[in-house]
VEXNULO-798743 format. One line per 8 residues: for each residue x, y, z of N, C-alpha, C. Coordinates in pm, 1 decimal. Example, Ala and Ser with C-alpha at 12.3 -4.5 7.8 and 13.67 -1.06 7.14 Angstrom:
residues 2
1319.0/-569.0/780.0/1230.0/-450.0/780.0/1320.0/-330.0/780.0 | 1285.0/-225.0/708.0/1367.0/-106.0/714.0/1290.0/3.0/787.0
end
This chain:
residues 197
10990.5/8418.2/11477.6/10983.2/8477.2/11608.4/10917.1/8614.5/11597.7 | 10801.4/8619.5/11677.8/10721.7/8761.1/11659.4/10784.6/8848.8/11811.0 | 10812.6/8961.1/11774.6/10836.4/9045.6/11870.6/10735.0/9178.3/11898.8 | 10700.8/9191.2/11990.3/10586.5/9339.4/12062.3/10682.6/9439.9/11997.7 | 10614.8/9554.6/11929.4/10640.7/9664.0/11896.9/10707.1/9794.4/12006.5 | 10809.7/9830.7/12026.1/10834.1/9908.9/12114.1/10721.1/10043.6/12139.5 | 10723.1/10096.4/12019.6/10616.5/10212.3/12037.7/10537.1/10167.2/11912.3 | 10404.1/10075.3/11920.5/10315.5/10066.9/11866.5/10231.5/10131.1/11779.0
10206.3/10082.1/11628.7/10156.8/10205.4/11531.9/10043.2/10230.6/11643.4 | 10016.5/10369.3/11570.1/9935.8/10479.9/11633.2/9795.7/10472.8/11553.4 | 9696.0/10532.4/11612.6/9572.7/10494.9/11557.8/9531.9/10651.3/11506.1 | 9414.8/10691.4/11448.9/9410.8/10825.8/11399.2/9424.4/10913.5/11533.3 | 9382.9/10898.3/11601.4/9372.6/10979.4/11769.7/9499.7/11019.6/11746.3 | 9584.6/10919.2/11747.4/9752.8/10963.4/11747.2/9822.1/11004.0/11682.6 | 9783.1/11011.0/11539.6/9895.2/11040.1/11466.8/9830.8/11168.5/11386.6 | 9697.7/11193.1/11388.1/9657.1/11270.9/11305.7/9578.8/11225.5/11203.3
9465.5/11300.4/11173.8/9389.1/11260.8/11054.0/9414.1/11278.2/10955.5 | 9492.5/11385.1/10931.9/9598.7/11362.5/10819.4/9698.9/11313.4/10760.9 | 9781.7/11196.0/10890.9/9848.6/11143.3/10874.7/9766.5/11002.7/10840.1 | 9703.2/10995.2/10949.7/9657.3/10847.5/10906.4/9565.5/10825.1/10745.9 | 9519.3/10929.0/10721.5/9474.8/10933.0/10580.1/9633.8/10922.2/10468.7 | 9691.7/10964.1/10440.1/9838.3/10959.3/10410.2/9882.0/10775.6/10445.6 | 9894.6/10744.5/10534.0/9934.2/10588.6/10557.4/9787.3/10519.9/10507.8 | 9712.4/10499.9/10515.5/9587.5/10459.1/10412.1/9615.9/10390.5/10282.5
9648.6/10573.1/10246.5/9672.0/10581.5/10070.4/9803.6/10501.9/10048.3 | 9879.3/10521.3/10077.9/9981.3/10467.0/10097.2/10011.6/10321.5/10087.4 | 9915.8/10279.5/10176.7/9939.4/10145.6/10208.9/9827.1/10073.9/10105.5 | 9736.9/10157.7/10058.4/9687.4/10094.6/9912.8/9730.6/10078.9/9770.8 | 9836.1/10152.4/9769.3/9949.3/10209.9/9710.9/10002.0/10055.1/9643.5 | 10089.8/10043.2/9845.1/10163.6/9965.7/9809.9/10145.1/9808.2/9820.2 | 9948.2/9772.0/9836.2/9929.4/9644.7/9867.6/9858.2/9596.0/10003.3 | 9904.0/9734.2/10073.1/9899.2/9655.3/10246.2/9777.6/9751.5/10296.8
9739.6/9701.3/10421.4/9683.6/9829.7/10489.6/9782.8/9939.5/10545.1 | 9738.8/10009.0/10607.5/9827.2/10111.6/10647.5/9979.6/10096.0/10709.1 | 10068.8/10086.0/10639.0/10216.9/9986.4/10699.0/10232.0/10066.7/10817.0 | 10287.3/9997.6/10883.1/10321.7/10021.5/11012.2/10456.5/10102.0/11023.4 | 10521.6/10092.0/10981.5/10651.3/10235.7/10951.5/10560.4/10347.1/10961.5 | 10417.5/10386.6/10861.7/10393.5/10529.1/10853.4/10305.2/10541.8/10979.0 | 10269.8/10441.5/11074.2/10185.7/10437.2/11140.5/10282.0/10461.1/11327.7 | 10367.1/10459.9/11291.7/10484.4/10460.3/11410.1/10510.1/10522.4/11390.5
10595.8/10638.4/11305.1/10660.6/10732.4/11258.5/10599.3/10849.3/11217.9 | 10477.0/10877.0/11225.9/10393.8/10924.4/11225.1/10347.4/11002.6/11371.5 | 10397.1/10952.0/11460.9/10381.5/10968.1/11636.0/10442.1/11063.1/11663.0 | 10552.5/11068.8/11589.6/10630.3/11233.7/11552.9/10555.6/11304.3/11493.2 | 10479.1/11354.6/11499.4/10415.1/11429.7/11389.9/10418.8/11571.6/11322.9 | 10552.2/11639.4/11376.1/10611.7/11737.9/11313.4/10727.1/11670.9/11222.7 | 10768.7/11559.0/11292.3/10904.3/11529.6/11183.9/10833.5/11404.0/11034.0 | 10695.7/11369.5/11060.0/10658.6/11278.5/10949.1/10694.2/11338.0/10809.0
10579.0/11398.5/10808.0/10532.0/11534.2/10686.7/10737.5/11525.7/10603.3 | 10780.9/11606.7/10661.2/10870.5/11671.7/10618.1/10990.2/11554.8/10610.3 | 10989.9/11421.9/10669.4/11075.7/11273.3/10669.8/11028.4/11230.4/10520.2 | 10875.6/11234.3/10506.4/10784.9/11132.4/10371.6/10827.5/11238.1/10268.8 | 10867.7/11369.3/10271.6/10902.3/11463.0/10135.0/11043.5/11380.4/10099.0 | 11115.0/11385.3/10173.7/11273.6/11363.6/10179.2/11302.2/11219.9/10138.7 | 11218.7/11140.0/10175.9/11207.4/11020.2/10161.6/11165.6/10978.7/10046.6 | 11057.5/11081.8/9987.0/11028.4/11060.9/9825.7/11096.7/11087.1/9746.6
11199.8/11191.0/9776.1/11245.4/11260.9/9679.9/11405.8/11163.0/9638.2 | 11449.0/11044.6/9714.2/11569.8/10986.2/9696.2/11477.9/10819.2/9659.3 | 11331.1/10798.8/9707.3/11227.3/10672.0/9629.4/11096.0/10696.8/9651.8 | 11028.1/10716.5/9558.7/11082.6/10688.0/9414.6/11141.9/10809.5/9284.1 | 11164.2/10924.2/9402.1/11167.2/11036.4/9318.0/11341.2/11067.8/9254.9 | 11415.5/10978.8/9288.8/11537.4/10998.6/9280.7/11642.5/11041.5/9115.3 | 11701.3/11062.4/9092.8/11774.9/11061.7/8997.2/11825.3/10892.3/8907.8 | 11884.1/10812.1/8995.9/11926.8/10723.5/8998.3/11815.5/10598.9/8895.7
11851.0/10534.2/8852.3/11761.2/10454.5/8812.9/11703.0/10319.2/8872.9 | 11570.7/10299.9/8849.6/11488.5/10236.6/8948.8/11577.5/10113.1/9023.6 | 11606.8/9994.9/8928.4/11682.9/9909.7/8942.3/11788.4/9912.8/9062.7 | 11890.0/10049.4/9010.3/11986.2/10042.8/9111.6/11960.8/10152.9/9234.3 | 11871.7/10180.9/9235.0/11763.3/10239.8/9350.5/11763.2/10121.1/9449.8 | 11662.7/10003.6/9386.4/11595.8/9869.2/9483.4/11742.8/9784.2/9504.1 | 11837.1/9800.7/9422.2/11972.7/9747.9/9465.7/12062.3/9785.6/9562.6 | 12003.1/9958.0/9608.7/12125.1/9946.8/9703.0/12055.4/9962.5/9815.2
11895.4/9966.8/9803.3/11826.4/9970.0/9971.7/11857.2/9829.1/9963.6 | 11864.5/9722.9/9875.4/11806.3/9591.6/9908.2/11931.7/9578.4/10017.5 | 12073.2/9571.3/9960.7/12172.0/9562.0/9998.6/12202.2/9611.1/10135.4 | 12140.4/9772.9/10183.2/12099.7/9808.5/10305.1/12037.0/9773.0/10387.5 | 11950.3/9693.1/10348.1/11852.3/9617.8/10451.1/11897.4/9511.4/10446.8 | 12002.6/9381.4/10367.0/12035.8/9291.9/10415.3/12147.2/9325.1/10516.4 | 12243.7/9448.1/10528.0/12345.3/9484.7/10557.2/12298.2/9484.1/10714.7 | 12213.1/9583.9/10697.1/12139.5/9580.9/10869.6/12068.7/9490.1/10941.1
12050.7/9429.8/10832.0/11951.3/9319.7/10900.5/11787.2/9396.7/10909.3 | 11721.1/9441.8/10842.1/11641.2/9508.0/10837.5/11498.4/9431.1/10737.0 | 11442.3/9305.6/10843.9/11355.7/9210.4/10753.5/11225.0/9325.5/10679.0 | 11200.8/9461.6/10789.3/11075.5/9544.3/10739.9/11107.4/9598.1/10563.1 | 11242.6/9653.6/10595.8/11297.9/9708.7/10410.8/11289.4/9587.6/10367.1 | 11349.8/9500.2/10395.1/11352.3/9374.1/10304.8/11255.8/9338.7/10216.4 | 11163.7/9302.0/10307.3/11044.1/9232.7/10252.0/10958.2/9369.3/10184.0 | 10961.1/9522.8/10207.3/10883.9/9563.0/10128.8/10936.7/9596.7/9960.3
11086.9/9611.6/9990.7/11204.4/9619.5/9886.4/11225.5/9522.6/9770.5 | 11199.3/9356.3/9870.4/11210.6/9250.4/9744.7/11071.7/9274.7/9650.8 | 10945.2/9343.4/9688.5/10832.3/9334.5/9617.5/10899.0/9462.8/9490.0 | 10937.3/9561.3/9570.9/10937.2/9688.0/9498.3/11028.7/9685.9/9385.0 | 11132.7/9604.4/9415.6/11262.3/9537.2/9316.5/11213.6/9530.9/9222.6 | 11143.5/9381.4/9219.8/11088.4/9319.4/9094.9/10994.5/9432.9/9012.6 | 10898.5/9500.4/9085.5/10827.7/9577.7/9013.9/10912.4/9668.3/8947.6 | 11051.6/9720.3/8953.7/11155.0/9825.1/8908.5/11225.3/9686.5/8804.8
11186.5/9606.5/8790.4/11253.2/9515.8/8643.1/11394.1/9406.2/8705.9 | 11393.5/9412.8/8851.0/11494.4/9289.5/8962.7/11449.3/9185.2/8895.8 | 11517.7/9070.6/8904.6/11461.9/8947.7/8885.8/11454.3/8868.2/9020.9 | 11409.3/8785.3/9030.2/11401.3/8710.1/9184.2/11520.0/8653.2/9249.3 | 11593.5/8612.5/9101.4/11715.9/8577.8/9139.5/11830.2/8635.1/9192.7 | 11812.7/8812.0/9066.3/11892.3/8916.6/9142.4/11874.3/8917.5/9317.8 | 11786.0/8979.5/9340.7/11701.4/9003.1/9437.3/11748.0/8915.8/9555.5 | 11745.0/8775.0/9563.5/11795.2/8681.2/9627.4/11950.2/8695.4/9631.8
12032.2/8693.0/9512.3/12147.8/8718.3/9513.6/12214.1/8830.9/9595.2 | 12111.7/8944.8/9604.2/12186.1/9061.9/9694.8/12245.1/9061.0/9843.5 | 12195.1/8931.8/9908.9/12249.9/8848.4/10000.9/12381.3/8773.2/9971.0 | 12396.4/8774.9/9902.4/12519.7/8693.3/9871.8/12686.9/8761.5/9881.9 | 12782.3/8697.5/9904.8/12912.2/8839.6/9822.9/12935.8/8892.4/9737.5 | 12988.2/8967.1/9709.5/12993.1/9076.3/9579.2/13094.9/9015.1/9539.0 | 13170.9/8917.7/9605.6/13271.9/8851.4/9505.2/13201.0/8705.5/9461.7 | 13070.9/8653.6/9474.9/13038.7/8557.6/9404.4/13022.0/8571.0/9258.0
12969.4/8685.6/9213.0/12949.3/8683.4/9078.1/12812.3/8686.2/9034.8 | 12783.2/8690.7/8919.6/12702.4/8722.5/8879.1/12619.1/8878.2/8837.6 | 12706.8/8970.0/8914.1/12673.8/9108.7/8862.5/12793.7/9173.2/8762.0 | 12699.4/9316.8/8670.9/12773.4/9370.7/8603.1/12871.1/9460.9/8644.2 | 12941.8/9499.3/8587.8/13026.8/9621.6/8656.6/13000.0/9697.2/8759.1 | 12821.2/9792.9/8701.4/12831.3/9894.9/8748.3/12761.7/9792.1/8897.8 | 12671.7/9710.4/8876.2/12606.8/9642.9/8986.7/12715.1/9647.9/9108.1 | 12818.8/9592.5/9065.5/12900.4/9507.1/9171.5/12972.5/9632.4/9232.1
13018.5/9769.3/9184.7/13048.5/9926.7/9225.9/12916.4/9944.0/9337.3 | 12784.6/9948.8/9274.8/12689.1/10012.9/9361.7/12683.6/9885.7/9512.0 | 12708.7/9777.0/9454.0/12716.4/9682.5/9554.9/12817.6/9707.8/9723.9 | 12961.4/9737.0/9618.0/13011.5/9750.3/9728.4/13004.7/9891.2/9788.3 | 12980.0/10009.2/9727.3/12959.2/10113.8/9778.2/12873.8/10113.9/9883.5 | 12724.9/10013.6/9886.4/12666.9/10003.5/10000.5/12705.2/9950.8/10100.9 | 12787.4/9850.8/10084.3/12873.7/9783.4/10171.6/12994.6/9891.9/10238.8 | 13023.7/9955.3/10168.8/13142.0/10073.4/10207.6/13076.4/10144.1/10324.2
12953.7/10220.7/10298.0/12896.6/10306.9/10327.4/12841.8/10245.2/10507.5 | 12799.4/10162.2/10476.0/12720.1/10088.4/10588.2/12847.3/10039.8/10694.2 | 12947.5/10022.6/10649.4/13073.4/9942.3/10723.2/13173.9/10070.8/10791.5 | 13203.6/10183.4/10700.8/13291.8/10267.0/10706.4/13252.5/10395.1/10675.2 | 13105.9/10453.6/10653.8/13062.1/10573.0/10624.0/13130.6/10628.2/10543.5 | 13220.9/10552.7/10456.6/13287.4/10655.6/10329.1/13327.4/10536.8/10241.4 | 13345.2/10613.5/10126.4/13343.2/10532.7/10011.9/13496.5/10545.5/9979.2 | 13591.3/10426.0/9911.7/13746.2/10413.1/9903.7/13723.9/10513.6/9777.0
13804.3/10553.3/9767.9/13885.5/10582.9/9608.7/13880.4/10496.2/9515.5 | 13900.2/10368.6/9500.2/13856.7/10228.4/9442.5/13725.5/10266.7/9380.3 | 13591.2/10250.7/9453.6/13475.5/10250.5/9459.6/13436.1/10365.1/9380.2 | 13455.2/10481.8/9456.6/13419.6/10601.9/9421.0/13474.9/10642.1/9278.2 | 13577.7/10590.6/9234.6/13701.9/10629.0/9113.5/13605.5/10539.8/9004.4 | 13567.9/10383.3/9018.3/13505.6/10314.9/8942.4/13355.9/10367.3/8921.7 | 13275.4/10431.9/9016.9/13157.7/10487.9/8963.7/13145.3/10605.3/8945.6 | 13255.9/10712.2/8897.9/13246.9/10865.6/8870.7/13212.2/10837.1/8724.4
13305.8/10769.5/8652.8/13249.0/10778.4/8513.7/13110.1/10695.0/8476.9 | 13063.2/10646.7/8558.4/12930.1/10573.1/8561.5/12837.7/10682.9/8581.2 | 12842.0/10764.3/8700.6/12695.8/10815.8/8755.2/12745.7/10991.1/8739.4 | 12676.9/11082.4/8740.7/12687.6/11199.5/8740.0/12641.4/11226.9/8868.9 | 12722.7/11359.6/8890.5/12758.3/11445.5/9021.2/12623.7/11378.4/9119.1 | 12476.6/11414.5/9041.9/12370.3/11422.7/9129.8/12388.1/11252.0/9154.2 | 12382.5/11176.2/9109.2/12340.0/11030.0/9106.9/12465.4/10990.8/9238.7 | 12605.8/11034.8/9195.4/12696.3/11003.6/9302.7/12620.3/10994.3/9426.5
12600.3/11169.1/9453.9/12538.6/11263.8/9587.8/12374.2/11161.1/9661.4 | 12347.7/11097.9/9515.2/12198.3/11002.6/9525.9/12273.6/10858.4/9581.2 | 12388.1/10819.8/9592.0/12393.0/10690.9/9651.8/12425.3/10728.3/9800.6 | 12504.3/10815.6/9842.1/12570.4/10850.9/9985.7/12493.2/10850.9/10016.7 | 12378.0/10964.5/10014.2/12256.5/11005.9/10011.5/12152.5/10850.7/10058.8 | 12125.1/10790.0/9971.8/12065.5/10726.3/9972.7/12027.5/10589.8/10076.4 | 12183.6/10599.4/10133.7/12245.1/10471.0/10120.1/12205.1/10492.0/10308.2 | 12267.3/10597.1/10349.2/12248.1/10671.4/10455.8/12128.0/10679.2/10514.4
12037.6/10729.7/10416.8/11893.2/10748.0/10461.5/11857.3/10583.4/10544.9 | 11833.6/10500.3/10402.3/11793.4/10342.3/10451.3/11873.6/10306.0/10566.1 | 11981.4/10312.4/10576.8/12047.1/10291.4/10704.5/11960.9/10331.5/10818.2 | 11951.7/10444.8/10810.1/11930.6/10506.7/10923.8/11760.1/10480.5/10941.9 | 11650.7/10454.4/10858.0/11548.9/10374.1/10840.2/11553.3/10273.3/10924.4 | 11665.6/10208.9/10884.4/11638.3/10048.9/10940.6/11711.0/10060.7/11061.4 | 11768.4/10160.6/11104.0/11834.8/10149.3/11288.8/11691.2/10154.1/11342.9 | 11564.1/10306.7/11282.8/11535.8/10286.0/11368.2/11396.8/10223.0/11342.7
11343.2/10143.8/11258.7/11281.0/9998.3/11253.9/11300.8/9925.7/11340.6 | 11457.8/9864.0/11358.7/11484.0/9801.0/11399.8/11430.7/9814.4/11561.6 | 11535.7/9925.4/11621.2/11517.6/9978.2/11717.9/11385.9/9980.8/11762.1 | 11306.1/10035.8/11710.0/11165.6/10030.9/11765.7/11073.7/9892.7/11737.5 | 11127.8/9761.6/11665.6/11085.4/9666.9/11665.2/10925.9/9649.7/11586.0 | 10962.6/9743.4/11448.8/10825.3/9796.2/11384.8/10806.8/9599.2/11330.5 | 10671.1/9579.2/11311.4/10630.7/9475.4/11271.9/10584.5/9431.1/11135.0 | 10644.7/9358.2/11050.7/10649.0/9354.6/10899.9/10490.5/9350.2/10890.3
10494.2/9450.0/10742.7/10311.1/9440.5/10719.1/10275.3/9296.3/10641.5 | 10146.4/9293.0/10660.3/10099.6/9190.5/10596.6/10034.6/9247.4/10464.9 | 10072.5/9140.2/10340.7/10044.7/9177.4/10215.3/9942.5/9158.6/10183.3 | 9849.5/9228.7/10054.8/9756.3/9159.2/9998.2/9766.3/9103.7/9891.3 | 9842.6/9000.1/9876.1/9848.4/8947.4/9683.2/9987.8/8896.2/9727.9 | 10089.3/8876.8/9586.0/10205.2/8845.0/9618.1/10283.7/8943.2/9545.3 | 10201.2/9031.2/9482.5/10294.9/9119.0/9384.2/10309.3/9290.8/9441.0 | 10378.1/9362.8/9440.3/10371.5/9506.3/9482.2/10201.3/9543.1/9422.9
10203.7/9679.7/9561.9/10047.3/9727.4/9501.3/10057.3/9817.5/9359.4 | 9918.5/9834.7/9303.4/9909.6/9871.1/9147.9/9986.4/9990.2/9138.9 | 9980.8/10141.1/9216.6/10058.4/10265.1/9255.2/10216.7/10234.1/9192.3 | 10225.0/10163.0/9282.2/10431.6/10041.9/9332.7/10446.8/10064.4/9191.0 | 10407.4/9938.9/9109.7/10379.1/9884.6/9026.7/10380.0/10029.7/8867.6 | 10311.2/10105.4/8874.0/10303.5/10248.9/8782.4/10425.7/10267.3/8836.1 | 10462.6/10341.0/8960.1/10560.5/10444.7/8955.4/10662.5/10350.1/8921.9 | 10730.8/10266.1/8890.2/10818.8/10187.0/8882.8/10868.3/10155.3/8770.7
10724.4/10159.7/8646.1/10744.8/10156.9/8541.2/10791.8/10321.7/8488.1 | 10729.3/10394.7/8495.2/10726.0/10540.7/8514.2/10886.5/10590.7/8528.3 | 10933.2/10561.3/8620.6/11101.4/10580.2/8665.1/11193.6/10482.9/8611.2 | 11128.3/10391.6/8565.4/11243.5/10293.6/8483.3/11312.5/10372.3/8361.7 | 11457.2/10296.1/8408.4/11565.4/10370.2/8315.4/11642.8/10257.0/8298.8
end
C-alpha cells in the first residue's frame, strides 16, 4: 500500500543548496538517491544542520558498538512500526557484521531465544524504553556491568532519538527510498567496518 507524503521531499528551491547537496552525498553514501528523510527534514532548515550533527554523533559516531547500535534502532523501528528505519537499518545491520537471520529475528520475542546475554538486555531495554520511557532496575542492573557510564547514556539516548525519528516519519508519511543494488552503499559499508567493535 503506497501512501502520498504529507509534506513532500523538498527540491533544492526548498531546502537549500546546501542542504540538498548534503542529501546527494548522503544518499550516495548510502546507495540511494537523495533519501527522502533528508529531503523532508530538511524543510526545517534551521533545525536540519544541527538534527544531522546529533544524529551522527549517536550513528555512526556513537560509543556503543556497531552491532548493538543496528540492534537497538532495528528493534525501534520494529517497535514503532517504522518500515523507513527498517528497511534502511536491515541494510546497515548486515554491513555492521548482523546476520540476516539476526536481523529478521529482531521481530521476534526476546523470550524466543536465540540471543546472548548482553543482546537480549539491549533487546529489552528497547522494548522498556519505547513502552515505558524508563528502564526497570532488572534491565538497567543487568547492563551496568556490561556498558560504561557513556554507552548506558548511548542507549536512552539512542533509543529515544529513533523513536522519535520514526513518530515523525511516520507522521509525515515519508516514503521508503528506492535502492541501488541490494547491499548498503560503499560509505555504509567503510564506516561500519571502521566502528566495528
Amino acid at each position: 500500500m503506497t501512501t502520498t507524503p504529507r509534506i513532500p521531499p523538498g527540491s533544492a528551491a526548498d531546502i537549500g543548496r546546501l542542504n540538498a547537496l548534503i542529501a546527494k552525498a548522503l544518499g550516495a553514501a548510502m546507495g540511494t538517491g537523495p533519501p527522502n528523510i533528508f529531503t523532508t527534514l530538511s524543510r526545517h532548515r534551521r533545525l536540519f544542520l544541527p538534527w544531522l550533527r546529533f544524529a551522527g554523533r549517536l550513528m555512526p559516531g556513537g560509543k556503543l558498538p556497531r552491532a548493538d547500535t543496528e540492534l537497538l534502532i532495528l528493534r525501534t523501528a520494529h517497535n514503532s512500526g517504522c518500515e523507513y528505519e527498517w528497511r534502511h537499518h536491515e541494510r546497515i545491520g548486515q554491513a555492521a557484521g548482523m546476520s540476516r537471520e539476526e536481523i529478521q529475528r529482531v521481530r521476534e520475542d526476546v523470550g524466543a531465544g536465540g540471543w546472548g546475554e548482553r543482546q537480549t538486555l539491549l533487546l529489552r531495554a528497547a522494548d522498556e524504553l519505547h513502552a515505558s520511557r524508563v528502564l526497570s532496575d532488572e534491565v538497567f542492573d543487568g547492563l551496568r556491568p556490561l556498558l560504561s557510564d557513556a554507552e548506558l547514556i548511548e542507549v536512552c539516548m539512542l533509543v529515544g532519538h529513533y523513536d522519535m525519528l520514526a513518530m515523525t516519519l511516520n507522521s509525515l508519511q515519508v516514503a521508503p527510498d528506492e535502492f541501488e543494488g541490494a547491499g548498503p552503499g560503499r560509505l555504509v559499508t567503510l564506516l561500519s567496518r571502521l566502528r566495528r567493535s
